[in-house]
TORPA-4810 file (N, C-alpha, C, O; in nm, 3 decimals):
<nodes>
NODE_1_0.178_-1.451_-2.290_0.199_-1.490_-2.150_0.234_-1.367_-2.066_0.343_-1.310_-2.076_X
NODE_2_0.139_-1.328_-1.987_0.195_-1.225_-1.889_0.303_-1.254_-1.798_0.311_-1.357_-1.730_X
NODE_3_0.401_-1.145_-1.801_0.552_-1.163_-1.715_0.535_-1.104_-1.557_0.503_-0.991_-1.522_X
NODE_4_0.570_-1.225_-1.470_0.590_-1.201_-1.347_0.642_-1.134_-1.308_0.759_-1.154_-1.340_X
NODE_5_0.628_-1.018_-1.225_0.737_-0.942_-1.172_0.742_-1.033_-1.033_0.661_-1.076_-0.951_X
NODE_6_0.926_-1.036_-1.065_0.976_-1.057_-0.891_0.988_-0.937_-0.790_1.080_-0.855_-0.791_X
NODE_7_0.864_-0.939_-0.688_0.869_-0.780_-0.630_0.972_-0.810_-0.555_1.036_-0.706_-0.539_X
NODE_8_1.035_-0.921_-0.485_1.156_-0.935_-0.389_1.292_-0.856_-0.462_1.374_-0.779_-0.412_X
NODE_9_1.282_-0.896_-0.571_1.423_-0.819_-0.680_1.411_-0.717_-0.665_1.500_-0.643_-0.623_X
NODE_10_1.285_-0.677_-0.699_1.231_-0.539_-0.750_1.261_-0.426_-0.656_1.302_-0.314_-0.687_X
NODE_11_1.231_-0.476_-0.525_1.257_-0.405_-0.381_1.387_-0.426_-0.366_1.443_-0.327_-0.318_X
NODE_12_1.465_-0.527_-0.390_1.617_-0.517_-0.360_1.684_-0.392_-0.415_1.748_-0.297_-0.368_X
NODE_13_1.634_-0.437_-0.549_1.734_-0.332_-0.677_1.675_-0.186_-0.602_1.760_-0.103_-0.571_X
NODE_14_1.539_-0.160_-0.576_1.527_-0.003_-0.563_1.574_0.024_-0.408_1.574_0.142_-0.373_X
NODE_15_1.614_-0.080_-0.311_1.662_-0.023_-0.234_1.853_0.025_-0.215_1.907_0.083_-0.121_X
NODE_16_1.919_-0.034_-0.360_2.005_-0.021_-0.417_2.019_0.121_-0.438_2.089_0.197_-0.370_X
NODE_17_1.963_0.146_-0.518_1.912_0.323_-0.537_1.947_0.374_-0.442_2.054_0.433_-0.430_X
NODE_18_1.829_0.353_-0.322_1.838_0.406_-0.200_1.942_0.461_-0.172_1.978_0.579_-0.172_X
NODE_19_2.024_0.296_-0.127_2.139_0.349_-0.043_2.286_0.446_-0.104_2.356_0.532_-0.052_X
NODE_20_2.285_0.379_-0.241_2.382_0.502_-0.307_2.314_0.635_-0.304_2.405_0.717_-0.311_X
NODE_21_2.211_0.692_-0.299_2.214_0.804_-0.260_2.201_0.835_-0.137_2.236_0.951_-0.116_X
NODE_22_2.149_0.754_-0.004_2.174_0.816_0.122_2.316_0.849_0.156_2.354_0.909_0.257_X
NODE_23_2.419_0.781_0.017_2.553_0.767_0.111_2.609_0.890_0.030_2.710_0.959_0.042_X
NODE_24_2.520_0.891_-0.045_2.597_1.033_-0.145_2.623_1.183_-0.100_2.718_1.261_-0.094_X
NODE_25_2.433_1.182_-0.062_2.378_1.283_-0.007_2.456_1.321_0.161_2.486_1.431_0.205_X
NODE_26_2.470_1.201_0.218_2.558_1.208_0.330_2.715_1.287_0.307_2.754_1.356_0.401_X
NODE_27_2.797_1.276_0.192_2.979_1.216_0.161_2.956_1.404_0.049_3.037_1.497_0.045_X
NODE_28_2.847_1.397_-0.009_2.829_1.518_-0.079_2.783_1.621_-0.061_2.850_1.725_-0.064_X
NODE_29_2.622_1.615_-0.031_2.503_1.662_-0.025_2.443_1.591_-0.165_2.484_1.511_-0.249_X
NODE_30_2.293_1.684_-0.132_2.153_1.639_-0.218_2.218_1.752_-0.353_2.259_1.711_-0.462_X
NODE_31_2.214_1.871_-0.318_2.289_1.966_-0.421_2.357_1.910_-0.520_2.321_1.887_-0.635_X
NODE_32_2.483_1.886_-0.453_2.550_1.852_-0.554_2.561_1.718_-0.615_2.647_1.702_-0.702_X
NODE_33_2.495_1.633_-0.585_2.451_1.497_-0.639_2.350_1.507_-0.739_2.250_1.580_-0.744_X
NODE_34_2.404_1.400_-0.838_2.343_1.395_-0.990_2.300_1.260_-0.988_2.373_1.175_-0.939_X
NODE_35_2.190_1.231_-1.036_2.166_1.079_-1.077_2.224_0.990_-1.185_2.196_0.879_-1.230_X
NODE_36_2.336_1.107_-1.213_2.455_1.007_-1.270_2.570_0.960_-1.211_2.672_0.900_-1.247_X
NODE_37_2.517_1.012_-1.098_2.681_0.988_-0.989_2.552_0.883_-0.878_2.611_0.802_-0.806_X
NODE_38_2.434_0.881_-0.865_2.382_0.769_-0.857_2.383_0.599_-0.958_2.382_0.484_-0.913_X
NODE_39_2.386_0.637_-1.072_2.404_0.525_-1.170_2.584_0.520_-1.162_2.609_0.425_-1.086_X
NODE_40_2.656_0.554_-1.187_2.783_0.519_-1.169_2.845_0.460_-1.091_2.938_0.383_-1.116_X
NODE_41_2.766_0.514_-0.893_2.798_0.437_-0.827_2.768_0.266_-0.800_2.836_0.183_-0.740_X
NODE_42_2.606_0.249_-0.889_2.613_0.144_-0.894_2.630_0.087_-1.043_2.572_-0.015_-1.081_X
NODE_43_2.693_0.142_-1.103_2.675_0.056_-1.252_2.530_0.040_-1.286_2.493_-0.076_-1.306_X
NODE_44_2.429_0.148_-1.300_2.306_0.088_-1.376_2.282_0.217_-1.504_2.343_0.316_-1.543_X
NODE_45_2.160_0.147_-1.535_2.130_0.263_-1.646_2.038_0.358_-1.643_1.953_0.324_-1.561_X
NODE_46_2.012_0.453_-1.688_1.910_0.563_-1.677_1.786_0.517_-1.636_1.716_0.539_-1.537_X
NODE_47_1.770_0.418_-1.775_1.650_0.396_-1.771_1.570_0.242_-1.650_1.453_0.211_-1.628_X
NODE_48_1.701_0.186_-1.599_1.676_0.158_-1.472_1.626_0.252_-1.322_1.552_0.218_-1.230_X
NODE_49_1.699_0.373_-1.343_1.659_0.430_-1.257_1.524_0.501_-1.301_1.457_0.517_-1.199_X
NODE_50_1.471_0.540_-1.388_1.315_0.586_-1.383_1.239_0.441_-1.366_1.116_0.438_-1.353_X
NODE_51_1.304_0.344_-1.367_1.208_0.235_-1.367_1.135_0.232_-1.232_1.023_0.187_-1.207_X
NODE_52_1.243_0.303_-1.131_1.181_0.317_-0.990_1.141_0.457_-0.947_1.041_0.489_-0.883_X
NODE_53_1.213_0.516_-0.982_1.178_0.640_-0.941_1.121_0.804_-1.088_1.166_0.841_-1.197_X
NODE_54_1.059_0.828_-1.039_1.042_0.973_-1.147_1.134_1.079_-1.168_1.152_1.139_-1.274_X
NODE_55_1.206_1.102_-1.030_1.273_1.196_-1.051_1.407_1.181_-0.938_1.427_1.079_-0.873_X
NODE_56_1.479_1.289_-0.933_1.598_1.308_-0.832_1.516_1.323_-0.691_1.558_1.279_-0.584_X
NODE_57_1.386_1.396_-0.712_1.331_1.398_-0.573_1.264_1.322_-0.525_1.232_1.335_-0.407_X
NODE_58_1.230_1.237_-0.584_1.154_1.085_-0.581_1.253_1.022_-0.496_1.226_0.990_-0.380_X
NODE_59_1.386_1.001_-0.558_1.439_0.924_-0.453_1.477_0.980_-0.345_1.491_0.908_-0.246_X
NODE_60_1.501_1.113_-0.336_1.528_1.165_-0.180_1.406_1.154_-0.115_1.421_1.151_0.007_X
NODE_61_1.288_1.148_-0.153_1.180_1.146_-0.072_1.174_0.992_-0.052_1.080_0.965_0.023_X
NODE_62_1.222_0.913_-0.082_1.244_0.758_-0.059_1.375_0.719_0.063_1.379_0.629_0.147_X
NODE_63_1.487_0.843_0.027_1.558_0.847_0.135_1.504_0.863_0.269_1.503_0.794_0.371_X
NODE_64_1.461_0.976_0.235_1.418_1.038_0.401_1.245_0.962_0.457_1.197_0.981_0.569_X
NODE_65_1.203_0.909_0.386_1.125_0.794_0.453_1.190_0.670_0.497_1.139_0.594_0.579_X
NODE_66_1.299_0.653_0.443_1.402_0.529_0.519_1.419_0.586_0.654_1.365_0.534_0.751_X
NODE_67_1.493_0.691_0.661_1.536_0.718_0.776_1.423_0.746_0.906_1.451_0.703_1.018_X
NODE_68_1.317_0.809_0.887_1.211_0.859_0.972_1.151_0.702_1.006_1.090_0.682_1.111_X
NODE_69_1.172_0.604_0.918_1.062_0.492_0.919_1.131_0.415_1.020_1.072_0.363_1.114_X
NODE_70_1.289_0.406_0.998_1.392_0.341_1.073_1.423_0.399_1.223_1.454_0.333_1.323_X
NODE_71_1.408_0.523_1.213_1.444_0.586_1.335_1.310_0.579_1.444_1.361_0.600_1.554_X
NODE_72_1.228_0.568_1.454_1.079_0.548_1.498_1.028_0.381_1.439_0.913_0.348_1.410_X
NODE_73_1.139_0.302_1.433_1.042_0.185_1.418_1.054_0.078_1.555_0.994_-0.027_1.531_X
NODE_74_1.094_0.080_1.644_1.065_0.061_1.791_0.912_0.122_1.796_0.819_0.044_1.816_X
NODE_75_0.886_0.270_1.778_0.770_0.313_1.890_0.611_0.229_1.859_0.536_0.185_1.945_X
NODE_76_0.595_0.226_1.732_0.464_0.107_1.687_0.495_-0.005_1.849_0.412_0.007_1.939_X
NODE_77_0.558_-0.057_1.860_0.550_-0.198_1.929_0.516_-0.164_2.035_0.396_-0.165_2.063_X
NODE_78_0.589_-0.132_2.106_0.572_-0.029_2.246_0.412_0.035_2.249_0.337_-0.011_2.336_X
NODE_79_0.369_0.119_2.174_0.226_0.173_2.188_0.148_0.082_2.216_0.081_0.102_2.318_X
NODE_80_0.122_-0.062_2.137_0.023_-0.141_2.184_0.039_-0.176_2.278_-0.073_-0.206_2.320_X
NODE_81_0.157_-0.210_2.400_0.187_-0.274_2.521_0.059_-0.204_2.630_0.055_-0.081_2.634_X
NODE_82_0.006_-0.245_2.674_-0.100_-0.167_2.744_-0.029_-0.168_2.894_-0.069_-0.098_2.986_X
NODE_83_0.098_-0.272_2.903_0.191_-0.266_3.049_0.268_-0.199_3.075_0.339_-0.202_3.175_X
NODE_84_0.268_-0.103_2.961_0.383_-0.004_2.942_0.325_0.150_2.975_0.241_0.205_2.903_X
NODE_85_0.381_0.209_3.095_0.343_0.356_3.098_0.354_0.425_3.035_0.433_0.398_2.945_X
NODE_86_0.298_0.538_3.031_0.279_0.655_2.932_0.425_0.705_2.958_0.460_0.783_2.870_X
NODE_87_0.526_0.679_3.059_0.662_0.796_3.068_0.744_0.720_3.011_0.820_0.746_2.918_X
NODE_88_0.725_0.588_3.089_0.827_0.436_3.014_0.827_0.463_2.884_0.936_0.468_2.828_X
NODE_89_0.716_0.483_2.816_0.711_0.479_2.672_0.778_0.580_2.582_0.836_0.573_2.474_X
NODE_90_0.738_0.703_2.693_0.821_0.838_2.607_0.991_0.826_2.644_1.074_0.865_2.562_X
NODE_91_1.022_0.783_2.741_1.146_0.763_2.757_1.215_0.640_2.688_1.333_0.620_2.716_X
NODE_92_1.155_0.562_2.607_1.190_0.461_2.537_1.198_0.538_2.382_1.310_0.547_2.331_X
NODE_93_1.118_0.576_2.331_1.103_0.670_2.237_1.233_0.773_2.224_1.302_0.790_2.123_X
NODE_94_1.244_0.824_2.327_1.370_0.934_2.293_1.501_0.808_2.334_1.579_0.802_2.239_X
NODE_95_1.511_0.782_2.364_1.648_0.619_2.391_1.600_0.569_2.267_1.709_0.571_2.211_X
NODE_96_1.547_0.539_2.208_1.557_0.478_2.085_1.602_0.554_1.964_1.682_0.509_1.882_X
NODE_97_1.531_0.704_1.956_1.615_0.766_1.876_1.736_0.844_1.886_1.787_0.909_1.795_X
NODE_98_1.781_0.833_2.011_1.907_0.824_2.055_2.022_0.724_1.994_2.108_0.748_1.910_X
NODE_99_1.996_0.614_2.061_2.026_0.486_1.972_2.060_0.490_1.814_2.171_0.487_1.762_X
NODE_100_1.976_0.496_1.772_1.989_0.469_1.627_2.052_0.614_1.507_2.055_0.619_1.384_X
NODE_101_2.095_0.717_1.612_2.201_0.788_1.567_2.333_0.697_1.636_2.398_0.634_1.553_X
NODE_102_2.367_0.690_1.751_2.506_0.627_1.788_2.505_0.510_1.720_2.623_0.475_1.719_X
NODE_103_2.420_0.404_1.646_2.433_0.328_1.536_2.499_0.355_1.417_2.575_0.292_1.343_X
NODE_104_2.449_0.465_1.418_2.509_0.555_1.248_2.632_0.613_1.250_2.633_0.735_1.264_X
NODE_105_2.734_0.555_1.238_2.858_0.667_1.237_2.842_0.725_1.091_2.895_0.836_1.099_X
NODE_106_2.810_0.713_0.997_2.861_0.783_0.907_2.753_0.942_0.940_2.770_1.059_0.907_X
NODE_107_2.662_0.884_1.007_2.585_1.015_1.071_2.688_1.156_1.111_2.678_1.274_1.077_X
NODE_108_2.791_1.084_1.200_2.867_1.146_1.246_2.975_1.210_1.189_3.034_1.308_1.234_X
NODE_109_2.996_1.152_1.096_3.151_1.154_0.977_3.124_1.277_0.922_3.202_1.367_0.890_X
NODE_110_2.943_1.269_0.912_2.901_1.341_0.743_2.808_1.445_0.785_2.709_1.472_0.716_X
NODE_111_2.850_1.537_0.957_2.763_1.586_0.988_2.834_1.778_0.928_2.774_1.885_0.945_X
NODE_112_2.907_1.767_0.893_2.952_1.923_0.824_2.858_1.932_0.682_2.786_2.030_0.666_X
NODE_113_2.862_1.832_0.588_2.795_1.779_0.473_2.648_1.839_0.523_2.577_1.932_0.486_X
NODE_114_2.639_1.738_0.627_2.508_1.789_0.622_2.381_1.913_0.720_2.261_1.923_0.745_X
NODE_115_2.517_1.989_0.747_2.492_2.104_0.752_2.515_2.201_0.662_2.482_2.318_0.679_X
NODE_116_2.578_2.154_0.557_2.595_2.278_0.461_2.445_2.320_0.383_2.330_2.287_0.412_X
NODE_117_2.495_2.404_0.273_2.391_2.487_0.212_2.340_2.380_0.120_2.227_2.390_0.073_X
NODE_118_2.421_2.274_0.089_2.431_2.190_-0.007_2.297_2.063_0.025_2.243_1.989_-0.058_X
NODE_119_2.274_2.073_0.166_2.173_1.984_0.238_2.070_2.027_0.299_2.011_1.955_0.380_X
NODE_120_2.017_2.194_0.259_1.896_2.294_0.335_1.786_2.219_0.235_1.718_2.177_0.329_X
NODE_121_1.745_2.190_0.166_1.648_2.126_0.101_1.563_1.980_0.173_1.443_1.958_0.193_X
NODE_122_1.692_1.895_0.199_1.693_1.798_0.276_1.663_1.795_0.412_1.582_1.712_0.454_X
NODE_123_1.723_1.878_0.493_1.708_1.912_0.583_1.526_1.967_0.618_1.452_1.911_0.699_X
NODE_124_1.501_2.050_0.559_1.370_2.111_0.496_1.265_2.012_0.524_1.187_2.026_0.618_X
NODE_125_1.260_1.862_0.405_1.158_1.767_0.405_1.204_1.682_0.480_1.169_1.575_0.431_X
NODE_126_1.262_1.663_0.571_1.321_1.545_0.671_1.209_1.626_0.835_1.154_1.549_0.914_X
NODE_127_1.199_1.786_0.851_1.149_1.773_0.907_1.012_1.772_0.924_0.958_1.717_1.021_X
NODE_128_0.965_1.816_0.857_0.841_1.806_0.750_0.777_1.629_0.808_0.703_1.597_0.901_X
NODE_129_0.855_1.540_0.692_0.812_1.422_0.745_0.821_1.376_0.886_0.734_1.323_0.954_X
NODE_130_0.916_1.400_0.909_0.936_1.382_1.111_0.818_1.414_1.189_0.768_1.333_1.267_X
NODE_131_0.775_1.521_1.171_0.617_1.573_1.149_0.525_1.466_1.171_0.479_1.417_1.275_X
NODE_132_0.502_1.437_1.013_0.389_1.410_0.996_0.407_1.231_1.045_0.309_1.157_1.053_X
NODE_133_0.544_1.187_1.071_0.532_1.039_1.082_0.495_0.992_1.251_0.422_0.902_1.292_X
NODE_134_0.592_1.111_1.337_0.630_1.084_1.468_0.472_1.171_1.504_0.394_1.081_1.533_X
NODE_135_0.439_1.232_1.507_0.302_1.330_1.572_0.204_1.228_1.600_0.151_1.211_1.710_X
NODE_136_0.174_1.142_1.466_0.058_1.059_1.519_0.076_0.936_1.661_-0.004_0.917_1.753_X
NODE_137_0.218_0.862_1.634_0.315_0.810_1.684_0.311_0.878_1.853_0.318_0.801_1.949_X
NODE_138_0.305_0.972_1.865_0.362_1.070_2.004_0.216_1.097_2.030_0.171_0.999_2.089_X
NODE_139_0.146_1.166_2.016_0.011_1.161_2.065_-0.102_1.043_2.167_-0.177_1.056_2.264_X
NODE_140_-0.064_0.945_2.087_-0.143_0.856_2.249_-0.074_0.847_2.342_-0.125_0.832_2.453_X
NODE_141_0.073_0.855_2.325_0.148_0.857_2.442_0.118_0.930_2.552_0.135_0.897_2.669_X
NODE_142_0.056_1.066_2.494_0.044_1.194_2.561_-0.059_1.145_2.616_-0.055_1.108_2.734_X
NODE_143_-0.185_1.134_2.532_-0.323_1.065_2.566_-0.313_0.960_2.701_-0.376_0.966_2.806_X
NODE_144_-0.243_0.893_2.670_-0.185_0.741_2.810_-0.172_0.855_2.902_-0.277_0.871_2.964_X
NODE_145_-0.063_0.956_2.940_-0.045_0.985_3.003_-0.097_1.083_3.081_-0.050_1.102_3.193_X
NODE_146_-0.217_1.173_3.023_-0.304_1.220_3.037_-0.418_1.138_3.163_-0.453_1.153_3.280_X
NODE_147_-0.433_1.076_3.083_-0.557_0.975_3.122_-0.483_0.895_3.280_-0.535_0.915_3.390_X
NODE_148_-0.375_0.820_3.265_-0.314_0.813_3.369_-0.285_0.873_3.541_-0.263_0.819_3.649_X
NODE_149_-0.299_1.011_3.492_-0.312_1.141_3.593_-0.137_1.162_3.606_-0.093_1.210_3.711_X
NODE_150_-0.038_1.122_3.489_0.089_1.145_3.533_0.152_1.290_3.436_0.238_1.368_3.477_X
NODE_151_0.087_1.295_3.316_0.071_1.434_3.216_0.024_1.541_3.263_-0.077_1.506_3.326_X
NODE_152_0.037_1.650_3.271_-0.121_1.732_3.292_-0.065_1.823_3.187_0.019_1.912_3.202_X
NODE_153_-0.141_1.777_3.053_-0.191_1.912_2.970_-0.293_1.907_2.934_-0.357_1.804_2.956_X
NODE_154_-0.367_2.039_2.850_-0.485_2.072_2.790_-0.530_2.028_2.734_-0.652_2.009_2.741_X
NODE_155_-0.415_1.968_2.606_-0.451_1.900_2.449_-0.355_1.830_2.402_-0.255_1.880_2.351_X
NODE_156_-0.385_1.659_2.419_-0.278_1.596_2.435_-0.210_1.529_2.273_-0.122_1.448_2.247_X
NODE_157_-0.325_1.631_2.174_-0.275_1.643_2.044_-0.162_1.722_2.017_-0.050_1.681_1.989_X
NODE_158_-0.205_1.854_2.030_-0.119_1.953_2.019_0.000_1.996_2.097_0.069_2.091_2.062_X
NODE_159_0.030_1.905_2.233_0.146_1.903_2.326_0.187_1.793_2.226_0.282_1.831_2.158_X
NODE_160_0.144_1.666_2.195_0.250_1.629_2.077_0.341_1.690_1.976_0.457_1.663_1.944_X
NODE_161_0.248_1.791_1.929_0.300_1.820_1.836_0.454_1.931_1.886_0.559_1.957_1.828_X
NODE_162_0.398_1.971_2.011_0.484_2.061_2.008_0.646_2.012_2.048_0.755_2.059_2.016_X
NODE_163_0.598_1.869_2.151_0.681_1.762_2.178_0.789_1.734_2.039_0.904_1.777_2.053_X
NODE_164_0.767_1.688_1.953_0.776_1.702_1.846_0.867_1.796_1.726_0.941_1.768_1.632_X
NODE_165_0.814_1.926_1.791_0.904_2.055_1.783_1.021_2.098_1.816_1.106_2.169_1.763_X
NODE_166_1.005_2.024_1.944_1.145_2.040_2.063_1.214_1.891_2.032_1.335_1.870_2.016_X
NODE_167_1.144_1.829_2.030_1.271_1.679_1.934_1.374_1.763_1.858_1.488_1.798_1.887_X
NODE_168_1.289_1.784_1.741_1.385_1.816_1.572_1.469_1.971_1.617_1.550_2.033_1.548_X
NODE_169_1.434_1.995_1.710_1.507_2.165_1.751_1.603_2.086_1.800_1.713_2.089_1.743_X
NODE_170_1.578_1.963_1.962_1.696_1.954_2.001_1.793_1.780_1.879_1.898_1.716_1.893_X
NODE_171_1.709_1.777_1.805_1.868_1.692_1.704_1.952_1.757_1.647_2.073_1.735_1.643_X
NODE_172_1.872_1.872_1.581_1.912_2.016_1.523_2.030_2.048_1.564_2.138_2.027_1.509_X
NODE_173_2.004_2.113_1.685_2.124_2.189_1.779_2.229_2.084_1.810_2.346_2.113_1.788_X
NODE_174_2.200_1.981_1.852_2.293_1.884_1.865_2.420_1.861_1.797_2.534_1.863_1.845_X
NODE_175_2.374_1.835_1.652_2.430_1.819_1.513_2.591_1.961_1.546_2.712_1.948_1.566_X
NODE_176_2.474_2.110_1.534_2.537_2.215_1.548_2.685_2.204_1.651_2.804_2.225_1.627_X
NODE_177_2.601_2.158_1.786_2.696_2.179_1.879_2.816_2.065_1.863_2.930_2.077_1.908_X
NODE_178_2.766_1.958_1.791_2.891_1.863_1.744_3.044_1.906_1.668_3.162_1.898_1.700_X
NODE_179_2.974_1.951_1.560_3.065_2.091_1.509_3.142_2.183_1.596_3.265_2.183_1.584_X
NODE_180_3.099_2.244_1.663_3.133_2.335_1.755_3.283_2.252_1.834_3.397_2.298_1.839_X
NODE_181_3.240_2.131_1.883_3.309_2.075_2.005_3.416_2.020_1.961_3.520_2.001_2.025_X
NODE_182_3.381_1.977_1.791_3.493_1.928_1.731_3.607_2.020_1.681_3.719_1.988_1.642_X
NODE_183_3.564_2.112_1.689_3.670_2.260_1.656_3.695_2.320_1.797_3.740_2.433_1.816_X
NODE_184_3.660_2.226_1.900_3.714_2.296_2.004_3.706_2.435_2.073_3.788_2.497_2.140_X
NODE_185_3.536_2.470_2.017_3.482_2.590_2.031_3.404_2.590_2.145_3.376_2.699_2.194_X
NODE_186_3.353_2.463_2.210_3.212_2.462_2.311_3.297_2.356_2.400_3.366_2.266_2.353_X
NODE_187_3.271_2.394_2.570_3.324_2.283_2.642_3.206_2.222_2.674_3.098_2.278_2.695_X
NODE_188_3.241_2.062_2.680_3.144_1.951_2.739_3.049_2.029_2.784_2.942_2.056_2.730_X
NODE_189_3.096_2.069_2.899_2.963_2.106_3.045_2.889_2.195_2.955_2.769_2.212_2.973_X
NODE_190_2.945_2.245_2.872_2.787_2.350_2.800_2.719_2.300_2.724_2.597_2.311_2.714_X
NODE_191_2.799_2.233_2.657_2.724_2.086_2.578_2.588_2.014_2.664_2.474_1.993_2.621_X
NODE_192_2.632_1.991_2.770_2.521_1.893_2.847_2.449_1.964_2.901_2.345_1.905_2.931_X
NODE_193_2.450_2.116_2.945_2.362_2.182_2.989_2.237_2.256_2.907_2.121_2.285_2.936_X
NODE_194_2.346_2.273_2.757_2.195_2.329_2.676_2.096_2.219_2.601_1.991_2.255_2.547_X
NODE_195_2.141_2.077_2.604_2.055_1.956_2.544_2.010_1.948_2.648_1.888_1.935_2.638_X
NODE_196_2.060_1.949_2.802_1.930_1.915_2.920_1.870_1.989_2.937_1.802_1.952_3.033_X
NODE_197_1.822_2.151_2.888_1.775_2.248_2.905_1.617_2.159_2.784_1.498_2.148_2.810_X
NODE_198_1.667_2.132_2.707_1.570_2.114_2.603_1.474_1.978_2.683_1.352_1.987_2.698_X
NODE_199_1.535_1.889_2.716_1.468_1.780_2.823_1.342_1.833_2.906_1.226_1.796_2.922_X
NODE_200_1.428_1.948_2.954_1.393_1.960_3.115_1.264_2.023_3.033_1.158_1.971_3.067_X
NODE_201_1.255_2.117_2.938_1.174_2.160_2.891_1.043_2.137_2.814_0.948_2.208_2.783_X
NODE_202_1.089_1.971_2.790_0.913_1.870_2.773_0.895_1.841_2.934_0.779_1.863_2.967_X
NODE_203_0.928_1.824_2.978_0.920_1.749_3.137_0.810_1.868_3.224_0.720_1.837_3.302_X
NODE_204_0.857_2.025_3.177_0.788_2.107_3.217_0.637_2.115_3.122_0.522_2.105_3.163_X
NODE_205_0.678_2.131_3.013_0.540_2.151_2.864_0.426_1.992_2.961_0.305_1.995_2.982_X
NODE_206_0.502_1.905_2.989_0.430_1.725_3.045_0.393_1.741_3.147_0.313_1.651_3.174_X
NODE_207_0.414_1.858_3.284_0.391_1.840_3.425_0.443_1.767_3.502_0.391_1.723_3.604_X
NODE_208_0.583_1.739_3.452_0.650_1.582_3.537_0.751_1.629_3.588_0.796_1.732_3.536_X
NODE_209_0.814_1.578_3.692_0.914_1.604_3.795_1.066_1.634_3.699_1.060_1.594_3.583_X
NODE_210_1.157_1.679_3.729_1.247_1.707_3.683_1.332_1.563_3.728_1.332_1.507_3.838_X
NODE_211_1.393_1.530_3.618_1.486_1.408_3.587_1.398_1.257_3.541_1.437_1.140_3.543_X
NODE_212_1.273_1.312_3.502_1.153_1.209_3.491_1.198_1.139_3.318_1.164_1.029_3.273_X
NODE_213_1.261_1.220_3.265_1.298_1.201_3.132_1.452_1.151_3.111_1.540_1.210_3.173_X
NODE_214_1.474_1.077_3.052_1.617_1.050_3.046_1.749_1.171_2.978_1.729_1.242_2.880_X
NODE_215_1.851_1.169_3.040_1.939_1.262_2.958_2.018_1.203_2.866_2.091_1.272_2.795_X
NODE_216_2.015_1.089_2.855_2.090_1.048_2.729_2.242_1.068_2.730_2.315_1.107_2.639_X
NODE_217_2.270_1.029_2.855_2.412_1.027_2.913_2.546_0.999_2.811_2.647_1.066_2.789_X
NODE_218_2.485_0.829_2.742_2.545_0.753_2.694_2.587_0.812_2.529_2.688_0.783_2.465_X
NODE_219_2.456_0.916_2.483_2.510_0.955_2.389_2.565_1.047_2.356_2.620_1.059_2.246_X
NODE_220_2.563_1.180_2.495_2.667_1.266_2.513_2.799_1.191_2.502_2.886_1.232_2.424_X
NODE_221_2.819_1.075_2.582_2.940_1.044_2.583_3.029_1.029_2.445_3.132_1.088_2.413_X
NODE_222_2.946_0.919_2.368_2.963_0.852_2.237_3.031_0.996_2.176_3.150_1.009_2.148_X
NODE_223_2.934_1.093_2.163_2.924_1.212_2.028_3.027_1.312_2.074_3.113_1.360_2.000_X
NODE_224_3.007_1.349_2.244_3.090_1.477_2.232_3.212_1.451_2.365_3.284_1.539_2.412_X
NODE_225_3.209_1.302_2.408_3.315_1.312_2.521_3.456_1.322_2.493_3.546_1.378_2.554_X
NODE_226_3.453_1.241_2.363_3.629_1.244_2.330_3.652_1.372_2.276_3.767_1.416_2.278_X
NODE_227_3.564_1.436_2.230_3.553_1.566_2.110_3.666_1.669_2.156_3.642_1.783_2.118_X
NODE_228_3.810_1.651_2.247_3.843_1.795_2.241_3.934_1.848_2.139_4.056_1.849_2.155_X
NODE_229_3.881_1.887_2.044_3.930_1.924_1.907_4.005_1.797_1.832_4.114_1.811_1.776_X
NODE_230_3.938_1.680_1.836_3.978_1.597_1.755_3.872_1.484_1.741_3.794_1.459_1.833_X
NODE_231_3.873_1.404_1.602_3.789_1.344_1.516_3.737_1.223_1.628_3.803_1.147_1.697_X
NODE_232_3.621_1.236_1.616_3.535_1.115_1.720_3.520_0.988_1.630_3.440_0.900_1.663_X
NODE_233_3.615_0.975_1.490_3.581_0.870_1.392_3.642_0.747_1.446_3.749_0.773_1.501_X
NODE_234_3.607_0.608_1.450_3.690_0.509_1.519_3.852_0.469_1.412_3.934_0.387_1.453_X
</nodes>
């Protein structure tokens, strides 16, 4: 008698996996995390864990498709809206992945972690995939807006991509300057002036009026308003 697999289990248990190591990799790093401090945290066995995965990098590459898949899963819906402008859309796009960091506190908890040396690997294929998930994702936008007469670039592939560039530069720096503000090294106002520098700077790469893009007021506030040298943890 051939045995059924329950894929509903099957997907539970490996997203089990998952999350003990997103929380590891977060509380530790990827470095110094062992897939025995993955099985410990959940009580399983070795050979449960090759049952899903091949290796230690198997599941980080399972991590960081959670996160890219989660953080960009608004923009699919939005693209098909044909009522939706090409700016509406890009400004929904960056508010959404706005959003779904001020969702994440442990984002915030575990942002020294994951700036250390202990998380350059990670860091590495996170943008990599960001890449290759958000580019295709960001491109008709450009295209809409092109076509629209509200864009004016050359190549509304490759202004994605570069769109794209200036995203993961400005989460990047962000992260950085969080650090900074929490040690009481960077005041606010410089804070908001070098992330709106990065704004202002698709708005110019797009041909669009200055303030056409949102500044993301709400998540300056969240990340770096209370920040003067003390913990933004609730």
């Amino acid at each position: 008698m051939v045995r059924t697999v329950n894929q509903a289990s099957r997907a539970i248990r490996r997203d089990a996996f998952v999350d003990a190591a997103q929380r590891l990799i977060a509380s530790k790093g990827y470095e110094q995390m062992s897939i025995q401090d993955v099985l410990d945290t959940l009580d399983a066995s070795r050979g449960a864990f090759y049952h899903y995965f091949d290796s230690k990098m198997a599941l980080l590459e399972a991590v960081l498709e959670r996160v890219v898949v989660d953080a960009t899963a608004n923009v699919e819906r939005i693209l098909s809206d044909s009522n939706i402008s090409a700016l509406a859309k890009l400004s929904r796009l960056l508010t959404d992945i706005a959003e779904y960091k001020n969702e994440r506190q442990d984002l915030i908890r575990g942002l020294q972690v994951w700036l250390s040396d202990d998380n350059v690997l990670v860091r590495d294929k996170l943008r990599r995939m960001t890449v290759a998930r958000l580019t295709p994702l960001l491109a008709p936008i450009v295209r809409q807006g092109s076509a629209e007469g509200v864009f004016s670039v050359s190549s509304p592939d490759e202004t994605a991509r570069v769109l794209v560039s200036l995203l993961q530069a400005l989460n990047e720096l962000a992260s950085e300057l969080f650090v900074k503000r929490q040690a009481g090294a960077i005041a606010l106002v410089e804070v908001e002036q070098t992330l709106s520098a990065y704004i202002e700077a698709m708005e110019r790469i797009l041909g669009v009026p200055s303030g056409s893009l949102p500044r993301q007021q709400h998540t300056l506030e969240k990340w770096f308003g209370n920040n003067e040298g003390h913990s933004n943890e609730p």
